[in-house]
N, C-alpha and C positions, 0 to 999 in steps of 0.2 A: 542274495539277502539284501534288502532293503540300508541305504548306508547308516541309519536310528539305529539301528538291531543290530548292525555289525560292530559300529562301536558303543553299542551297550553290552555286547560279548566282550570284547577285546577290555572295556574297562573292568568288569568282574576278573577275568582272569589278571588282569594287573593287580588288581586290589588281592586278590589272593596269593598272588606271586609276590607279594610285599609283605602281604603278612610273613608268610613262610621265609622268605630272608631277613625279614625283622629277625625272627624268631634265631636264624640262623648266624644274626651277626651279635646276638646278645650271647649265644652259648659260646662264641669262639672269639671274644674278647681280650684285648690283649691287656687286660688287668686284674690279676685270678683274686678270687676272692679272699680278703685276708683270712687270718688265724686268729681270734681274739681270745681273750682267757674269756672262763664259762661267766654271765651275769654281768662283765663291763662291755658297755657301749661303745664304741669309737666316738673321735666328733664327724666323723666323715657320714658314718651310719646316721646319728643324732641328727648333722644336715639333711643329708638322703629322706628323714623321717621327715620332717618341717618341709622341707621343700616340693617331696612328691605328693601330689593331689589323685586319688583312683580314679583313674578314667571312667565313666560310666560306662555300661556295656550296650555294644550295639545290636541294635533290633535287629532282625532277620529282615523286618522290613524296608529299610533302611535306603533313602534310593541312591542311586549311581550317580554320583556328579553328572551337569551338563556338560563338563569341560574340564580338564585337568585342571585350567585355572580355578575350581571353585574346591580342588582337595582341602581338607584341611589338615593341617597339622600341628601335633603339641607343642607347645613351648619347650624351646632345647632348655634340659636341666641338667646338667652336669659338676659332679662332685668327684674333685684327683680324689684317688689313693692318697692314704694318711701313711707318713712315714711309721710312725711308732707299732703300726699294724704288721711291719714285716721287719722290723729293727731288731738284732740279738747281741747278746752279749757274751766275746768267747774267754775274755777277759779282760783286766784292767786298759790293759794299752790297743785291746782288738774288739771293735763294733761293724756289725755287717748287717745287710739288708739280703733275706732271701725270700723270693719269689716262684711259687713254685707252678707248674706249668706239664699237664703231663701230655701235651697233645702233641708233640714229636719228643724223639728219644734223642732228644740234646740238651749240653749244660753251657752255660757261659758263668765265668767266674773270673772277675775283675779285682785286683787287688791294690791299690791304694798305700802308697808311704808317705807320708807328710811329712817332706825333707826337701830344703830349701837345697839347690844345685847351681852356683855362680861360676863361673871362669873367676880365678885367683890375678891371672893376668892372660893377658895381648895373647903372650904366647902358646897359653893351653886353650886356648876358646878353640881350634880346629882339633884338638881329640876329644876335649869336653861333649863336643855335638856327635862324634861318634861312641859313646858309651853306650849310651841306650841301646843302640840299636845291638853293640857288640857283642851284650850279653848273652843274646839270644842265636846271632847268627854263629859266635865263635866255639859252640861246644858244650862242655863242661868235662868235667874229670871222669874218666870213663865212656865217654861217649862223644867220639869226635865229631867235627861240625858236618859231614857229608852223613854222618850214622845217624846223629838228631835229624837232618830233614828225613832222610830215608823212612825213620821210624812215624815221623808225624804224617809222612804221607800215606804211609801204608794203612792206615787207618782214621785216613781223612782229617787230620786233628789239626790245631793252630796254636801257637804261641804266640806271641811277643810279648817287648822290656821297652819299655821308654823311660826315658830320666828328664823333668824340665827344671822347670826356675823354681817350683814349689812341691813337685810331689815329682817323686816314680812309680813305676806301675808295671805291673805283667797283668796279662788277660792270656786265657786259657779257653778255646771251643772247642767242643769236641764232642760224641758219642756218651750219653750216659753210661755205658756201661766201659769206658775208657777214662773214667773220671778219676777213680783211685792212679791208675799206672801215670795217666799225666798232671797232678800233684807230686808223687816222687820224681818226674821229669822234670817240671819248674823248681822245684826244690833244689835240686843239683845244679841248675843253671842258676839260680842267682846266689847261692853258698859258697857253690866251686867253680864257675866261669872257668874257663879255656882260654879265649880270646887267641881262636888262631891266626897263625900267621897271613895262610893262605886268604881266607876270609875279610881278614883285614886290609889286604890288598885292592880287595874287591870293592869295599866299601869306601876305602879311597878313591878309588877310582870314579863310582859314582858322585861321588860329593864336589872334585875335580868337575867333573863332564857340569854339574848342575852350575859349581861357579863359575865356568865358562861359557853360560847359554844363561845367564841370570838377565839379562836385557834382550831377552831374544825377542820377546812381543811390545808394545805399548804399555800392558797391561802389567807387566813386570816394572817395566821401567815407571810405571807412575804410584804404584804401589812402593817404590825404592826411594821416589820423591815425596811422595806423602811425609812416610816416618823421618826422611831428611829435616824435612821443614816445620814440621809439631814437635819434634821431641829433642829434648838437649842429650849430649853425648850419655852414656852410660854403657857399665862393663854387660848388661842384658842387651841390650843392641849392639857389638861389636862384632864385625865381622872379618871371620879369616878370610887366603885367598889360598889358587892353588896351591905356590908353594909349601904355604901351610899344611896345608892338607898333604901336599904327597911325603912330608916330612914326618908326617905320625907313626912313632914304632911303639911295638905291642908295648914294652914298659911305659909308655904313656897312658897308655889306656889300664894299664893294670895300676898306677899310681891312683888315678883321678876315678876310678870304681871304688875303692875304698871307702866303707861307711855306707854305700847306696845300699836299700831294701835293710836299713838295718834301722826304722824309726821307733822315737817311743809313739808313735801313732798310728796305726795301722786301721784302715777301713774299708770293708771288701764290698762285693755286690756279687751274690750267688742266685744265678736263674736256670729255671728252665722243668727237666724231668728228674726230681731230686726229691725224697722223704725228706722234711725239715728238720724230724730228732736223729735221723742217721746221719743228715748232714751235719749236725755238729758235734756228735762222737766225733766225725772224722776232721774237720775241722782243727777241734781242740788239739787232738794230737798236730796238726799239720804247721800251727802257728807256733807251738809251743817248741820245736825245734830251731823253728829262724830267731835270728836275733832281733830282739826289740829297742835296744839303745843305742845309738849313732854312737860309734869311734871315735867322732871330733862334731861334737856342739855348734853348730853353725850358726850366725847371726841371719837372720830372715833376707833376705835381698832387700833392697831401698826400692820402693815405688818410683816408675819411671815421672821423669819433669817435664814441662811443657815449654817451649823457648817464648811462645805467646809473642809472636813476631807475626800479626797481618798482612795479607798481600797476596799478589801474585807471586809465582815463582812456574818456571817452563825450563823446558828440557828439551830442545833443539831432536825434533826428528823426522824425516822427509815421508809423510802419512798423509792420507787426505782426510781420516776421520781425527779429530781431535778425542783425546781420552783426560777427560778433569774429574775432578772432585774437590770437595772444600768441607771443610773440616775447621773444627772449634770444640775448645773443653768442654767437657759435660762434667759429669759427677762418678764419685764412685761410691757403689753402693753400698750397705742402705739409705737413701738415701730420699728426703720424700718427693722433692722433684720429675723422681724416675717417672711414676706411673703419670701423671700427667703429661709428661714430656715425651712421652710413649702414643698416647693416645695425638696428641698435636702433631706428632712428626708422623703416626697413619693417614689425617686428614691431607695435611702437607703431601707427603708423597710416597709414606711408606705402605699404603693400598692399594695399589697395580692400578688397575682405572677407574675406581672410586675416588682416586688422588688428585687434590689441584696440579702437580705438577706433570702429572701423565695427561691429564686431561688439555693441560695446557700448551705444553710445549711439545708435545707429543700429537697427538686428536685433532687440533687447533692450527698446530704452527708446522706439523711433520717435518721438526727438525732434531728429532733423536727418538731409535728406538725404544730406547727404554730409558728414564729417568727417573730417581728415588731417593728418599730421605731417609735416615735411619737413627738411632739413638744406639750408644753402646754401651754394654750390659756387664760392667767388670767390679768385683769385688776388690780384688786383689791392687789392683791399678786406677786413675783417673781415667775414665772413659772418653769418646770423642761424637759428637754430632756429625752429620754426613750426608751431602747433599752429592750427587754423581750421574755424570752421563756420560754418553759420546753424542759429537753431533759435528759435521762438514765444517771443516776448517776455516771456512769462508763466514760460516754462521755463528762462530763460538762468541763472539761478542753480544750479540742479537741474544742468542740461546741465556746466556748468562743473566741479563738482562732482566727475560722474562722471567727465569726462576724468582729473582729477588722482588720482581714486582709482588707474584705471590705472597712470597714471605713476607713482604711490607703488608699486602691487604688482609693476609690472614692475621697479622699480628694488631692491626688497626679496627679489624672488624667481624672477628671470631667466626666460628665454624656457625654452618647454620643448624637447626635441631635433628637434622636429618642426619647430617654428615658426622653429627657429632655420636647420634645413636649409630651409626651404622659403625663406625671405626669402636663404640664400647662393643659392639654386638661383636665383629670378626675377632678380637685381641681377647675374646671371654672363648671364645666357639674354637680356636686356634690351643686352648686349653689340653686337650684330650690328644693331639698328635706328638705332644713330650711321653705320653705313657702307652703309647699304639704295640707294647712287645714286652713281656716280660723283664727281657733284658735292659731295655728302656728305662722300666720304670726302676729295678733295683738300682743300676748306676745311677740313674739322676738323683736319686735319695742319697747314695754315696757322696758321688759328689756335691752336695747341698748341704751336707753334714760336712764336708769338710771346709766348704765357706764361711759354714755358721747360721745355716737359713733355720729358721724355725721351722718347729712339724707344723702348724699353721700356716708357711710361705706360701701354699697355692690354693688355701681357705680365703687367703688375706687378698692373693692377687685378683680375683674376682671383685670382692668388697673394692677396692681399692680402684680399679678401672672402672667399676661402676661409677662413683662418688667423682671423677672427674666430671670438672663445671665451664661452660665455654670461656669465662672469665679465668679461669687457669690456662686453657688452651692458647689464648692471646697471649700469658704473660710468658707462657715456655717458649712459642714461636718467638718473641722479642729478646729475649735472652740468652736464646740459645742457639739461634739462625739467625745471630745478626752477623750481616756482610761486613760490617766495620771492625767484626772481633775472628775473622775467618781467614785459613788460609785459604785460597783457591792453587790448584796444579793442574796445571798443563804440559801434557805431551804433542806435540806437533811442530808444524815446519812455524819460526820464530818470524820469520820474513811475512807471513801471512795477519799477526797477530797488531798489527800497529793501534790498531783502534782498542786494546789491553793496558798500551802504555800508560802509566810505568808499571813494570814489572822486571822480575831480576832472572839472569839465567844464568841456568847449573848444571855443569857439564857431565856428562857420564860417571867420572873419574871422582868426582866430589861427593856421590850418593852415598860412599861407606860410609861406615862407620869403624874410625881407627884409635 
């Protein structure tokens, strides 16, 4: 067959093998269609309706591209899922997001306590950080901890309990039609906990092995210097050591479990193959058992402080690749700098090689793998900016160097129309992989509710990275990557570093926090 003819076959059958997996990736979506009451509109629908244009329909006569370069294709439109669409009410102190999903016979059911967990002192921060886990691994009344695994396994199921600074939580997977029996199994374990002996042995022991291999790579150790050097002491950064840890007896952990899973706030996320009026028949009963009111009223945790001390700072270690990073306050959110300072720190470096910095020091100079900028995304906390590589210990000066040239030119002379469309176009398009699973998208509404985001937060974050202007992008670049308001860290042999002077070094032994 002539080579015209053969790829004017081979293009038909593409074009048809597209459509039929179009077809096929819009039925098998990982965002099921909501539930709305009869005659009101969502805004997500009301978007949907304004923003989609009907495609005209194509002629039979229609011809085959010359060239895949001349496909065309429609403008991505994309509208998240509206929370209010899957939000319930089971009562005053209990709101949940269910997502229902019947295309495998599984459930996921995540549950949420809005209850602030501090170490009281020094002393209890090494069983405080085994709680969580003890809930789950140690039992409960009636069913010892070798009987719960046994049981979960034999019917492929999952638990876990975690406890942090602001919420605890159990998550439950498993078989739809195992869904009722594991309910009354998480039930018994955060009511009646066990916390065996044996178990607890075990979990010592790992926590042990972990704080003895805490500096085992670079990559620990400079993540240990990091939080050394940005943050001032606090009882949420405090760290036990082994002794600690091999000193924890089960009355520690039954003292410091007291009050956990017992919030006046409670907010779930229910996904998967589940009727949504059966599911809260069973629900209501299922909340209405646990307790809703903490034992002991806790004060929220204090937001961690910044020491706001510029500089070097290094950590003596015989490598040949240096491991840095540098770091500077940003914001906590809401706040409106975010979205601008999001889209500058893509251009900058946080677009893999659409990035000045990858392009630069990378492409240009092949003196690191990979290097990248980031912005950090915290409600709860002051977030930090983050500029990070590795690069040959001989070159880390050089390497340093160039980054900052960037960030001086981007901040002097903005992105240009391209760089600045293309970083709005990824951080819009990048939209749809937070809701890619049922489960997905019920938790992140969960927890977004429990931030505080509006049901418009992911209407808004479109509008909002749009309306970024190059004239913003210069001013977050100078504000917020400036090297004179930065910590830089470094890992590496210190003998190598002279052209860094001055800089201060900090031995292994000084990274805790005590």
């Amino acid at each position: 067959m002539p080579n015209h003819l053969l790829f004017s076959s081979q293009m038909r059958k593409f074009v048809s093998f597209s459509a039929i997996a179009a077809l096929a990736l819009a039925a098998c979506s990982g965002a099921p269609a909501p539930e709305t009451s009869a005659g009101e509109a969502s805004p997500r629908v009301a978007a949907q309706d304004s923003a989609v244009t009907p495609a005209p329909v194509a002629s039979a006569a229609s011809a085959v591209p010359a060239s895949y370069r001349d496909i065309a294709f429609p403008e991505f439109r994309y509208v998240a899922p509206y929370p209010k669409d899957f939000r319930v009410q089971v009562s005053d102190s209990v709101t949940g997001y269910v997502v229902v999903d019947r295309t495998l016979p599984l459930v996921n059911f995540t549950v949420f306590f809005d209850e602030p967990h501090e170490s009281l002192g020094l002393k209890d921060e090494a069983a405080s950080s085994m709680v969580g886990a003890m809930f789950r691994r140690g039992g409960a009344a009636g069913i010892s901890a070798r009987a719960l695994d046994d049981s979960l396994e034999f019917v492929s199921a999952g638990i876990t309990t975690s406890t942090g600074t602001f919420t605890s939580s159990f998550d439950i997977d498993c078989l739809s039609k195992d869904f009722p029996a594991m309910l009354s199994l998480v039930k018994k374990i955060v009511k009646e906990p066990a916390f065996d002996k044996d178990q607890l042995e075990i979990v010592k022991a790992n926590f042990v092995t972990s704080y003895d291999r805490r500096y085992d790579t670079p990559g620990k150790v400079l993540q240990a210097l990091q939080m050394k050097v940005n943050y001032a002491p606090s009882p949420r950064l405090w760290d036990a050591n082994a002794k600690e840890y091999s000193k924890v007896s089960v009355a520690d952990v039954k003292r410091l479990s007291k009050g956990l899973f017992s919030s006046r706030r409670i907010i779930f996320a229910l996904s998967g193959d589940i009727d949504r009026d059966s599911a809260m028949a069973v629900l209501k009963d299922f909340f209405a058992d646990l307790p809703t009111a903490p034992v002991t009223v806790k004060e929220p945790p204090k937001p961690l402080e910044f020491l706001r001390k510029p500089g070097v700072y290094v950590v003596d270690r015989d490598i040949t690749q240096a491991n840095i990073v540098m770091n500077q306050p940003f914001v906590r959110r809401p706040h409106p700098d975010y979205y601008p300072a999001a889209v500058a720190s893509f251009i900058l470096g946080g677009g893999s090689f659409s990035s000045r910095l990858m392009n630069r020091v990378r492409s240009d100079e092949g003196l690191a793998y990979s290097v990248y900028s980031a912005v950090g995304n915290e409600y709860r906390d002051t977030a930090l900016t983050t500029i990070a590589l590795q690069t040959k210990v001989e070159t880390v000066d050089f390497a340093i160097k160039l980054v900052f040239e960037e960030v001086d030119k981007l901040a002097k002379e903005g992105p240009t129309d391209d760089e600045l469309a293309q970083a709005k176009k990824s951080l819009v398009e990048s939209l749809p992989s937070l809701f890619d699973s049922p489960e997905a998208t019920a938790v992140i509404f969960a927890k977004g509710e429990l931030l505080g985001k509006t049901d418009d937060h992911y209407l808004e974050y479109v509008k909002e990275i749009n309306a970024v202007t190059a004239e913003q992008v210069k001013a977050m670049i100078a504000k917020y990557f400036s090297r004179d308001k930065m910590t830089i860290s470094i890992v590496g042999p210190v003998a190598k570093f002279d052209a860094l002077k001055p800089f201060t070094v900090l031995s292994l032994d000084s990274l805790e926090f005590r």
